[in-house]
N, C-alpha and C positions, 0 to 999 in steps of 0.2 A: 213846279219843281220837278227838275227828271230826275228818273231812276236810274243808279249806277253811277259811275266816275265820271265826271265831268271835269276834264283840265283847261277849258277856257276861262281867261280873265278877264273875258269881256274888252279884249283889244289893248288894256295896260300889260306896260311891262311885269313879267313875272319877276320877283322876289326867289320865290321857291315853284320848285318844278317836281312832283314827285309822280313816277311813271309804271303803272303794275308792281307794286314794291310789294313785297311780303315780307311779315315775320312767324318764324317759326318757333316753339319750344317743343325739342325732341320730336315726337311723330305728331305732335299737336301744331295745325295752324291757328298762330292767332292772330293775325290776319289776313288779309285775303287778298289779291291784283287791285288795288289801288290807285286811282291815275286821280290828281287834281294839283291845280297852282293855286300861287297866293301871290297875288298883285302887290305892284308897291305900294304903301298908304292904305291898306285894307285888313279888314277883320274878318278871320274866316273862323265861324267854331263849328267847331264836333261835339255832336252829340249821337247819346247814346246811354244805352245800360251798364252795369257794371258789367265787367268783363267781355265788353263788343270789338275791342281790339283800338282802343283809342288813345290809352296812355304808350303801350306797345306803337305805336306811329309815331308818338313824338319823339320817346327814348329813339326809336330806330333813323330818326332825324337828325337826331342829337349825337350818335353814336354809341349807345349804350345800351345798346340793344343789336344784334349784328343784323343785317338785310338777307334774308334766304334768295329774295329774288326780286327782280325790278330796279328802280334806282331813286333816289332821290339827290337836286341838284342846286345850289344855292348859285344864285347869279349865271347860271349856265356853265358852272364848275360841278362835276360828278363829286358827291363826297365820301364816293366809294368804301376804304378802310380807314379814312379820316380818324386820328382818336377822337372823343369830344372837348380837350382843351386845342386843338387846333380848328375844331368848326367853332369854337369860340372867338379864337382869333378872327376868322374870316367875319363875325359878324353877327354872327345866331349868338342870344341868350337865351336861360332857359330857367323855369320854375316850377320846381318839381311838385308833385304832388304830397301835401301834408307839409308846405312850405322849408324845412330842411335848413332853419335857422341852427347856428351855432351858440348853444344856449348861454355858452357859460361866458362869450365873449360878451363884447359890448356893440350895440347899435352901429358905431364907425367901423369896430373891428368886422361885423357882419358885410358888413357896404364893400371896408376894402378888399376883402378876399375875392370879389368880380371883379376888379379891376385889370381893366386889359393893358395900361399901362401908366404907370408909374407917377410918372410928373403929373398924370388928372385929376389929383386928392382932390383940389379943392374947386374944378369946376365939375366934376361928379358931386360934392357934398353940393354944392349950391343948386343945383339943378335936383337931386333927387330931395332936397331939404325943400325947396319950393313945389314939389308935386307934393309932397307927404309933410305938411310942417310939424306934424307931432313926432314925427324921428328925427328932427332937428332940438327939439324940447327933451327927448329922450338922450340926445347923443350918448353920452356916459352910460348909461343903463343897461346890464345884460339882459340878451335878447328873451332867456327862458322865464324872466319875469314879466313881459308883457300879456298884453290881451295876445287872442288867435287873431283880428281885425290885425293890430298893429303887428305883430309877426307877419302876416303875409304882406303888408305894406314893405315890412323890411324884406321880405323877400325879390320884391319886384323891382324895389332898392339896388338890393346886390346882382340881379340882374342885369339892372339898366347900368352898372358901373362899367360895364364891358361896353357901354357903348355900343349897343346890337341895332345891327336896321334890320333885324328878323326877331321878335320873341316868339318863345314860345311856352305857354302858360298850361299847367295841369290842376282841372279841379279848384281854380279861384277862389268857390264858394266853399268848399271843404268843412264843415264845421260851423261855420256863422251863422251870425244869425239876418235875415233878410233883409236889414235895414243898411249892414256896413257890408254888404254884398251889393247891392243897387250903388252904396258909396263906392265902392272898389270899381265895379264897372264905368264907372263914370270917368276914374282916373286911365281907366282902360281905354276909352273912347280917347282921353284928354293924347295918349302916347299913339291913339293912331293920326290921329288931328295934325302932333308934330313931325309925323311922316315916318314911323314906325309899322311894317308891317306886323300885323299878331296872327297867332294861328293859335287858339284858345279851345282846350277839351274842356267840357259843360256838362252838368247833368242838372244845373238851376235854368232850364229851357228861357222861362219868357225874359229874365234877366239879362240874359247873353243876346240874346235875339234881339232886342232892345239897339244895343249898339253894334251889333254886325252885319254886315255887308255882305256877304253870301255865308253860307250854312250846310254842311251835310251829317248825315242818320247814318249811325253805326251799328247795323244788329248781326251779335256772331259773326263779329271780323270782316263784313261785306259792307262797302259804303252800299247802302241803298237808295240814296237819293242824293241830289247835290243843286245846289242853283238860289236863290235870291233870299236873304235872311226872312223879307217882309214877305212871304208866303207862307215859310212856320209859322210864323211868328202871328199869321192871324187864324190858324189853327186853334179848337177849342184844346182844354186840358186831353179832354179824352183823348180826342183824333191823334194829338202828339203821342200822347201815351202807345196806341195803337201805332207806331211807327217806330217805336222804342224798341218794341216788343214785338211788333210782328204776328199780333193778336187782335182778337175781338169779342169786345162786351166780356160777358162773368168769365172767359175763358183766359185773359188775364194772368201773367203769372204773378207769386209772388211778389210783391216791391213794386209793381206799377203803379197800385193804386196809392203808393208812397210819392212816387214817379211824376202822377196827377193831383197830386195835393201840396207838393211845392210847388208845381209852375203856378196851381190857382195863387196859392199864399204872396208869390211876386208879383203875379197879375194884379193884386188888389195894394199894391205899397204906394 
């Protein structure tokens, strides 16, 4: 795995282009010159610790977040000052962190609000109903009385109703518990299978690693490393930890060793 930004996709067509991009709040950068693609058909996730500058990339992908500097390019389109319900249009869906279900509506009413257009009701409900069939069982049900599991299914739901051939997903794992997180990834796998690119931020390391295709390490806003999933991915708990963090042994800060006790706890499911 190299260290720094690495924009090669290995020869495939890029999906997503993103070249030196920063973001900034006020005199604080949160992140840093950035350069890497995302092939079509491919799973790229980021990881990192909290606050590494990783959700800050997607927002700033998505447009909701502005770009201090650099650029990010969808099919070889700048999306410049794009709002984000026009990069929606073009094709990016997105799932934000702590999944952002609309509680009080119901399972379809959640679904239909991504809808990128109109006449799709009902080959969206069939397609997102066969990836998730318990949001097909639920249909009527509003969203704020499910499990976190089946909320973030609905989330990835209303996602996918926009028809995106780019997702991009924040924090997956968010809350669950390890068992419907390794379930979730697998549906993950399933939309990259159908030729969906992802570009997925992680902090359940070996889970995400599992099904991605290349991989890069976010510490303090710097990609530091970038290049083939199955190289973390055979990394012990610690080493990852240590890559997180930018540390070593007792020197460790806070929450790593939190850090190295969920990637064991997925390692062993």
């Amino acid at each position: 795995m190299s260290a720094g930004s690495q924009p090669d996709s290995q020869g495939a067509q890029s999906v997503l282009q993103v070249r030196d991009l920063e973001v900034h709040y006020g005199p604080l950068t949160a992140l840093q010159a950035t350069s890497f693609d995302v092939a079509a058909g491919e799973i790229v996730v980021l990881l990192g610790a909290n606050g590494a500058g990783k959700s800050s990339l997607l927002k700033a992908i998505m447009g909701l977040e502005p770009i201090a500097a650099g650029t990010a390019s969808f099919d070889g389109r700048d999306l410049g000052r794009l709002p984000s319900h026009r990069r929606a249009r073009l094709g990016i869906g997105y799932v934000p962190e702590g999944r952002g279900v609309f509680p009080t509506m119901s399972v379809e009413e959640n679904i239909f609000v991504g809808l990128r257009k109109d006449g799709a009701r009902e080959k969206v409900l069939s397609t997102v109903f066969e990836l998730f069939p318990v949001l097909s069982e639920r249909r009527r049900q509003v969203a704020g009385s499910m499990s976190g599991g089946e909320q973030q299914m609905l989330a990835l739901a209303r996602a996918l109703a926009g028809e995106p051939r780019l997702l991009l997903i924040d924090e997956l794992s968010l809350g669950l518990a390890p068992k419907i997180v390794a379930r979730l990834f697998e549906k993950v796998a399933q939309l990259r299978d159908s030729g969906i690119s992802i570009l997925l931020v992680e902090q359940f390391a070996h889970a995400a690693l599992r099904v991605a295709d290349r991989s890069g390490v976010f510490v303090r806003g710097e990609m530091t490393a970038f290049g083939a999933a199955a190289e973390l991915a055979a990394l012990t708990p610690a080493q990852l930890t240590e890559m997180y963090f930018g540390t070593r042994g007792s020197n460790v800060a806070n929450g790593s060793e939190a850090a190295a006790n969920s990637t064991t706890e997925v390692q062993q499911q």
